[in-house]
C-alpha positions as CSV (number, residue, x, y, z in Angstrom):
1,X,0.0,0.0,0.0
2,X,1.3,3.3,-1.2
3,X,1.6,5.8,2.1
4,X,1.7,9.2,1.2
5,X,4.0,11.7,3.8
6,X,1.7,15.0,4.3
7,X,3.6,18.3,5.7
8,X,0.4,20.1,7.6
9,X,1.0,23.4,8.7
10,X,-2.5,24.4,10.1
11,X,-1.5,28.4,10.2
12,X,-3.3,30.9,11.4
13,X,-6.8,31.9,13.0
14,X,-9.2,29.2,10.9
15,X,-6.7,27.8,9.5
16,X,-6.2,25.5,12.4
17,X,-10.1,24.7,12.3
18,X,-10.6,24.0,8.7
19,X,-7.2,22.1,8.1
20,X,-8.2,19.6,11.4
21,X,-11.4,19.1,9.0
22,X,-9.6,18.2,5.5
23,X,-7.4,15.8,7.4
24,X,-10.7,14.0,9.0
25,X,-12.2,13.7,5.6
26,X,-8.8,12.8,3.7
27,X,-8.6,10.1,6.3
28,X,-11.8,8.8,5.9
29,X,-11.2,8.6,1.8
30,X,-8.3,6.3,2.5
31,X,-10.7,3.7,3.8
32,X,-12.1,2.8,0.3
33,X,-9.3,3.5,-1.6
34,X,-5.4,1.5,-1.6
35,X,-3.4,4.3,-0.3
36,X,-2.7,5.9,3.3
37,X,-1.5,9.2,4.6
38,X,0.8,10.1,7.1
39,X,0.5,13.4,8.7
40,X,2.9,15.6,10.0
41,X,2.2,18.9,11.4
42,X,4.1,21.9,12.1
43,X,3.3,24.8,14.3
44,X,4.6,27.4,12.2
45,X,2.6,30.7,11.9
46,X,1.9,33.7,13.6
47,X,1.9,32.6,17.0
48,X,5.3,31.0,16.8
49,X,6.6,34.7,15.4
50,X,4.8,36.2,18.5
51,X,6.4,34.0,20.7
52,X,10.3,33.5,18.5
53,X,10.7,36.4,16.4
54,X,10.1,34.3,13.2
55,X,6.9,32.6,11.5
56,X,9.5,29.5,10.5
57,X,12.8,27.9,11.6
58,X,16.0,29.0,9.2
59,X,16.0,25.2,8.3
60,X,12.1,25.1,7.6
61,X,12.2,24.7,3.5
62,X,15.1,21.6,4.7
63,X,12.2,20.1,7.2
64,X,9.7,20.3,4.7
65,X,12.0,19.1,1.1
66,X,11.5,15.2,1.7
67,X,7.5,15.2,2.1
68,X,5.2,14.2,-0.9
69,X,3.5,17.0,-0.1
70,X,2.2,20.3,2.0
71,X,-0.7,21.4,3.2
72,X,-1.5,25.1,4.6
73,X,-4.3,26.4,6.3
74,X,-3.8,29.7,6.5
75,X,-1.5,32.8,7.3
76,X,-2.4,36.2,8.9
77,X,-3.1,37.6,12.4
78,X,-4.1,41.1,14.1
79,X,-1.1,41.6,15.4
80,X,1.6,40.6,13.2
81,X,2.0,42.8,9.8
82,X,1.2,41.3,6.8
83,X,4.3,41.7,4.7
84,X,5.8,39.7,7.6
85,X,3.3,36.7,8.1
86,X,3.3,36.4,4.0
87,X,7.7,37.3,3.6
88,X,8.0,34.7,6.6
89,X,6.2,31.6,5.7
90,X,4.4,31.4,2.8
91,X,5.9,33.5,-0.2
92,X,9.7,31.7,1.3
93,X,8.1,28.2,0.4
94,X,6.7,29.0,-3.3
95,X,9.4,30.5,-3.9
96,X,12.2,28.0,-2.4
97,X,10.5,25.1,-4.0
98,X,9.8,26.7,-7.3
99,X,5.9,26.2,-7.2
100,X,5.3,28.2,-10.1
101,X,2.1,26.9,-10.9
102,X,-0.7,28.8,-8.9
103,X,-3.9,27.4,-9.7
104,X,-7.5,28.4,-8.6
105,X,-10.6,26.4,-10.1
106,X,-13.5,28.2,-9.6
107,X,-17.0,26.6,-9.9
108,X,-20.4,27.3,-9.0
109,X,-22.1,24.2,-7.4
110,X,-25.1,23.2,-8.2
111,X,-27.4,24.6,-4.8
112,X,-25.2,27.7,-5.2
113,X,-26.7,30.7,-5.4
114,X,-24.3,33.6,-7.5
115,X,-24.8,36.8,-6.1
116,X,-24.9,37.6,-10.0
117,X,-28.6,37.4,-11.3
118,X,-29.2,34.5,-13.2
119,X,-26.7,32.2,-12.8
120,X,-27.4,28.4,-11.8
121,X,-25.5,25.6,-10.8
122,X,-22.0,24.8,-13.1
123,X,-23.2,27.6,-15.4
124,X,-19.6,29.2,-13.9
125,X,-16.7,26.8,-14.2
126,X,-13.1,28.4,-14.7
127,X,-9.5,28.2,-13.7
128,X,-6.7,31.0,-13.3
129,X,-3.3,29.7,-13.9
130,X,-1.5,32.4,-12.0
131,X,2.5,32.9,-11.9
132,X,3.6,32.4,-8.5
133,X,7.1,33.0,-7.8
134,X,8.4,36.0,-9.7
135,X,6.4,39.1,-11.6
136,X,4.8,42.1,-9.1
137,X,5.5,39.8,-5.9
138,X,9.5,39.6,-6.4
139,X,11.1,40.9,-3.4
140,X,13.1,43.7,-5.3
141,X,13.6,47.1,-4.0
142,X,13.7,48.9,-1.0
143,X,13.6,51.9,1.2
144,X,15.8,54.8,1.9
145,X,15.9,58.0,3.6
146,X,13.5,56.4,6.3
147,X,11.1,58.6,8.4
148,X,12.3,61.5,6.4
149,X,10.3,64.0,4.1
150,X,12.6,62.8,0.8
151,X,11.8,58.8,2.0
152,X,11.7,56.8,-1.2
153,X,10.4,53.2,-1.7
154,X,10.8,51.4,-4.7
155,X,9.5,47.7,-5.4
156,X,10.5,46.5,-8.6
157,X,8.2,43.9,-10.8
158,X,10.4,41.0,-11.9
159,X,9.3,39.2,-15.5
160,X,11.7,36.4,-16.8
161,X,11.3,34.9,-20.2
162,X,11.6,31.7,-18.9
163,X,9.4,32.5,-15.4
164,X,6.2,33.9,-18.3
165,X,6.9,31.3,-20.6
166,X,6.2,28.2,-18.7
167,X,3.4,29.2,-16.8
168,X,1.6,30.5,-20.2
169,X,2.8,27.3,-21.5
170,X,1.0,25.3,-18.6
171,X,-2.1,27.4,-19.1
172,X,-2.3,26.3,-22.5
173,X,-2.2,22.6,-22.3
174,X,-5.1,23.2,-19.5
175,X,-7.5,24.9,-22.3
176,X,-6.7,22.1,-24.6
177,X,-8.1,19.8,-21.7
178,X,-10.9,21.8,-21.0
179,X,-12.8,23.8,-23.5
180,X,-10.5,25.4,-25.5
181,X,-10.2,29.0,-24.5
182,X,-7.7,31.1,-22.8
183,X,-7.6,34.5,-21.5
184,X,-4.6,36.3,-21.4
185,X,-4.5,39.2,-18.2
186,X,-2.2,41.8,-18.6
187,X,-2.0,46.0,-18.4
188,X,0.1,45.7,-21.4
189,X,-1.2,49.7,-22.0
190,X,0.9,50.7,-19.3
191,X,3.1,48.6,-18.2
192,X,4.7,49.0,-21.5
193,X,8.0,46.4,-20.8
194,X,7.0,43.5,-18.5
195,X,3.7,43.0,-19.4
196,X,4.3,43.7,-23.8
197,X,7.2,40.8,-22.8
198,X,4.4,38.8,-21.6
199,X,2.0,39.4,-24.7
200,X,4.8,38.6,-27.3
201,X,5.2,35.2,-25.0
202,X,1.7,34.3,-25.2
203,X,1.6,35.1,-28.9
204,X,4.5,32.9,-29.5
205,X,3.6,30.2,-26.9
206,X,-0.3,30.4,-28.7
207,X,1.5,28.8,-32.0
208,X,1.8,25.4,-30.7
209,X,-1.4,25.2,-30.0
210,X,-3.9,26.5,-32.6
211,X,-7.0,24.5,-31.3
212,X,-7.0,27.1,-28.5
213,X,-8.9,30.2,-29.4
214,X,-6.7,33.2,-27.3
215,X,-8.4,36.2,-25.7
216,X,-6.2,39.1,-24.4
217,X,-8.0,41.7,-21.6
218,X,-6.7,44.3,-19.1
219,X,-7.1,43.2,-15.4
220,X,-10.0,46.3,-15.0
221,X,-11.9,45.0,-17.8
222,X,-10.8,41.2,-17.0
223,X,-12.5,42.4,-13.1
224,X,-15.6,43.6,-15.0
225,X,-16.2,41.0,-17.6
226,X,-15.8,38.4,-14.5
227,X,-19.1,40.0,-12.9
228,X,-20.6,40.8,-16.2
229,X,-20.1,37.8,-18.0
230,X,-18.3,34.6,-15.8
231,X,-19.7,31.6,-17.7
232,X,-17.8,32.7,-20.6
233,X,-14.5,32.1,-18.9
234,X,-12.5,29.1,-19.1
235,X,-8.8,28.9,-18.7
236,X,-7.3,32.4,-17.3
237,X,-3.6,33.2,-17.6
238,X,-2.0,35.8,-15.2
239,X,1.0,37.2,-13.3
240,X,1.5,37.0,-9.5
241,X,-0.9,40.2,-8.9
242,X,-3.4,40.1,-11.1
243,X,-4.0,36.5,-10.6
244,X,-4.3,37.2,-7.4
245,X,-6.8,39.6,-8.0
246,X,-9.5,37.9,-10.5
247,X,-9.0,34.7,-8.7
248,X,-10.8,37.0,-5.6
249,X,-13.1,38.3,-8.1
250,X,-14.0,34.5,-9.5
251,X,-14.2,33.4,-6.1
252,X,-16.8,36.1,-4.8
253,X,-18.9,35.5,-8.0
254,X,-19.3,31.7,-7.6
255,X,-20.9,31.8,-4.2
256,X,-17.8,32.1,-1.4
257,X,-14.2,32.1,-0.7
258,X,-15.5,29.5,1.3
259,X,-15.0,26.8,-1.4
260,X,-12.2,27.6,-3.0
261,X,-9.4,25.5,-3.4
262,X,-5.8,26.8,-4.5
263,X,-2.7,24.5,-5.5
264,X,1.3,26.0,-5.3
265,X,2.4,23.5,-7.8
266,X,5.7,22.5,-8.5
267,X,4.9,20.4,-12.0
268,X,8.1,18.7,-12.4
269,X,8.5,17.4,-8.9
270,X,11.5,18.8,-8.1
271,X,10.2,19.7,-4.9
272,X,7.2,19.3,-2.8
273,X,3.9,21.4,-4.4
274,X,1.9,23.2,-1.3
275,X,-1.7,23.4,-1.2
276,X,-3.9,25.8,0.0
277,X,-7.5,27.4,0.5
278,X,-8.1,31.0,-1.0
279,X,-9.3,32.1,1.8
280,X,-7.1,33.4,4.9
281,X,-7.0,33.2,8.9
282,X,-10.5,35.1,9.2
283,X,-9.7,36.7,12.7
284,X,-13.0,37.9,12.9
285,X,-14.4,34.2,13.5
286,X,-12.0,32.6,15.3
287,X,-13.0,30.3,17.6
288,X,-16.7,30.5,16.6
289,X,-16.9,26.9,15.2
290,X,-18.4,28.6,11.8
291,X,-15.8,28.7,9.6
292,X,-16.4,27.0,6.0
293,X,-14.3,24.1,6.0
294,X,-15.5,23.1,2.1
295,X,-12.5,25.0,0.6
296,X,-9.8,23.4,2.5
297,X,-11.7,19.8,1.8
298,X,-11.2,20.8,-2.0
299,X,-8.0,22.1,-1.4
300,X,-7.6,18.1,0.0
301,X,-8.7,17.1,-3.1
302,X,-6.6,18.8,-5.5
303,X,-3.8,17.8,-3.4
304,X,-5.2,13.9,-3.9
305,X,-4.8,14.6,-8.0
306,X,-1.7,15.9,-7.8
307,X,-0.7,12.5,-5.6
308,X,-1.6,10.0,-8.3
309,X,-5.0,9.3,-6.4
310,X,-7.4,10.6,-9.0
311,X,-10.5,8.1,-8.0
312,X,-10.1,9.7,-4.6
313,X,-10.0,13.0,-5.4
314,X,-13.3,12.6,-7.5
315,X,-14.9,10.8,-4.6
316,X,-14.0,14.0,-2.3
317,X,-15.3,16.4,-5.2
318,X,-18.7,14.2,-5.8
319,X,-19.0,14.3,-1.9
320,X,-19.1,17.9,-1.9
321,X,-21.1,18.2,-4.9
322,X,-24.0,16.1,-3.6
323,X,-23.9,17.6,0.0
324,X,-24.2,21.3,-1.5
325,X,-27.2,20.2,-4.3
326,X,-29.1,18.6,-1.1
327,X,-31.9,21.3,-0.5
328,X,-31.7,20.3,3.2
329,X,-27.9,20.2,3.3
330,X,-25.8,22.2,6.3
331,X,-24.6,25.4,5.5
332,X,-22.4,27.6,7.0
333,X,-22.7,31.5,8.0
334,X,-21.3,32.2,4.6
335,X,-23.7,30.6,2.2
336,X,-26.5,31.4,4.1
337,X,-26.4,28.9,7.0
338,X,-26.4,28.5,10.6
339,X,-24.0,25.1,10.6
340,X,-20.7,24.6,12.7
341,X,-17.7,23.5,10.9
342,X,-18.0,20.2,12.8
343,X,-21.3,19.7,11.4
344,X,-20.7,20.3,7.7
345,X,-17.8,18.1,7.9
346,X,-19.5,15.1,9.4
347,X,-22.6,15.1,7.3
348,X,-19.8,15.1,4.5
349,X,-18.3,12.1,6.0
350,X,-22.1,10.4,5.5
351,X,-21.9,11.2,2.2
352,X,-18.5,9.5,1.7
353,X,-19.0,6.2,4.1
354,X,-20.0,3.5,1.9
């Protein structure tokens, strides 16, 4: 029997909560399929920076280098900056291990309701392939003449041919899976260097694969099309920012953050891929028991694919799908409910026992 070795660091805030459910339900999948998991988990986060100095150990990427994979909950708390939580734990591990891959499916299940008018169940169904370790998020620049009227700060956007090419590549070979249709995000109108390098790449890249009809937007009209017209979305290609932005946008307009899953995918398995809900540590419900625990299940799920355990994986997916198309089905605060975490987890459970 195949055993697979699972870094979990639960995080931050929910994170610890809806991680403690994926595990429970990844568990459980085991039991009809031939393959185990063993878990171990790290209490890196916030809380260890409160009480160390630092949201990881120097040797954290060495700890985490020999496991199949790793799972995250979440990072972010009140008291801790952002720019720390993220430049301590998680931007350190995409970038260490070269998870260059980003990727965010987006779908709205059926028993969903959009808060667009007149969308129904799987009418929305999308993916953003978004670059993940250089472009806007590349940690190059700084600060001088600090706390003084002249103080200057300058952050510099990073664009490789190599770090655009694969990822637009990748994207590609998604829309020939799927239906056939990418969109290209950019601000090419402005950003007149890194992002017309990035054009030229997808027109060159778009050449090996002419049964993929190409569409090219700018992230404002990208944002409005994703409101005005989502179902005609399929495979969306974007750098580290702007993905990050319509995958928010994609998120909101199929129902919650609350089920979205996100994969930090290193493709060539050179190192361990990370995965990941959308979502983040949700201070504001901590402890409350309410937190939507769907996202991180599918986050289980997408981390099951990238394992080899694709039967699994679909049997997580068809779980959810059948528990959120039940008209009587718990719900959480966020799509309308009144259910605890624990109790959306366990009727999942039911729908995954034999």
């Amino acid at each position: 029997m195949v055993t697979h070795e699972i870094a979990v660091v639960p995080g931050d805030g929910i994170g610890n909560e809806v991680t403690e459910s994926a595990m429970t339900v990844l568990k459980a999948i085991t039991e009809s399929n031939n393959f185990d998991i063993e878990l171990d988990t790290f209490d890196w986060g916030s809380q260890r920076y409160l009480n160390e100095g630092e949201m990881m150990p120097e040797d954290g990427l060495d700890q985490l280098e020999d496991f199949d994979s790793v799972f995250l909950g979440a990072v972010g708390h009140p008291d801790v900056p952002d720019h720390i939580t993220l430049s301590g734990l998680l931007l350190p591990i995409r970038k260490g291990f070269d998870q260059y891959i980003c990727k965010r499916p987006n779908v709205l299940f059926d028993g969903i309701e959009s808060p667009l008018r007149g969308y129904t169940g799987n009418e929305i169904d999308l993916v953003v392939y978004r670059e993940n370790t250089e472009g806007e998020y590349a940690d190059v620049g700084g600060r001088e003449h600090r706390n003084q009227d002249h103080e200057v700060a300058i952050q510099s956007a990073t664009f490789t041919r190599r770090g655009t090419e694969r990822i637009v590549r990748r994207a590609f070979e998604a829309a020939v899976d799927r239906d056939g249709h990418l969109t290209s995000v950019t601000k090419s109108n402005v950003q007149t260097y890194s992002m017309v390098l990035w054009d030229d790449i997808v027109e060159e890249v778009s050449e090996e694969f002419p049964e993929v009809t190409v569409e090219r937007l700018l992230v404002d009209r990208a944002a409005m099309d994703l409101v005005q017209r989502p179902d005609k979305f399929d495979v969306l290609v974007a750098s580290n920012l702007f993905g990050d932005i319509v995958t928010d946008v994609a998120a909101a307009v199929t129902g919650s953050l609350g089920l979205a899953p996100s994969g930090n995918i290193n493709p060539e398995g050179t190192h361990p891929s990370m995965f990941e809900p959308v979502h983040g540590s949700a201070p504001d419900i901590v402890g409350e028991g309410t937190a939507n625990p769907l996202a991180s299940i599918l986050t289980g799920a997408m981390m099951l694919d990238h394992l080899g355990e694709p039967d699994a994986a679909t049997e997580v997916r068809r779980a959810v799908d059948e528990q959120l198309a039940a008209s009587d089905g718990p719900r959480t605060p966020d799509l309308g409910g009144t259910a605890t975490t624990d109790i959306v987890t366990e009727d999942l459970l039911d729908w995954i026992r034999p």
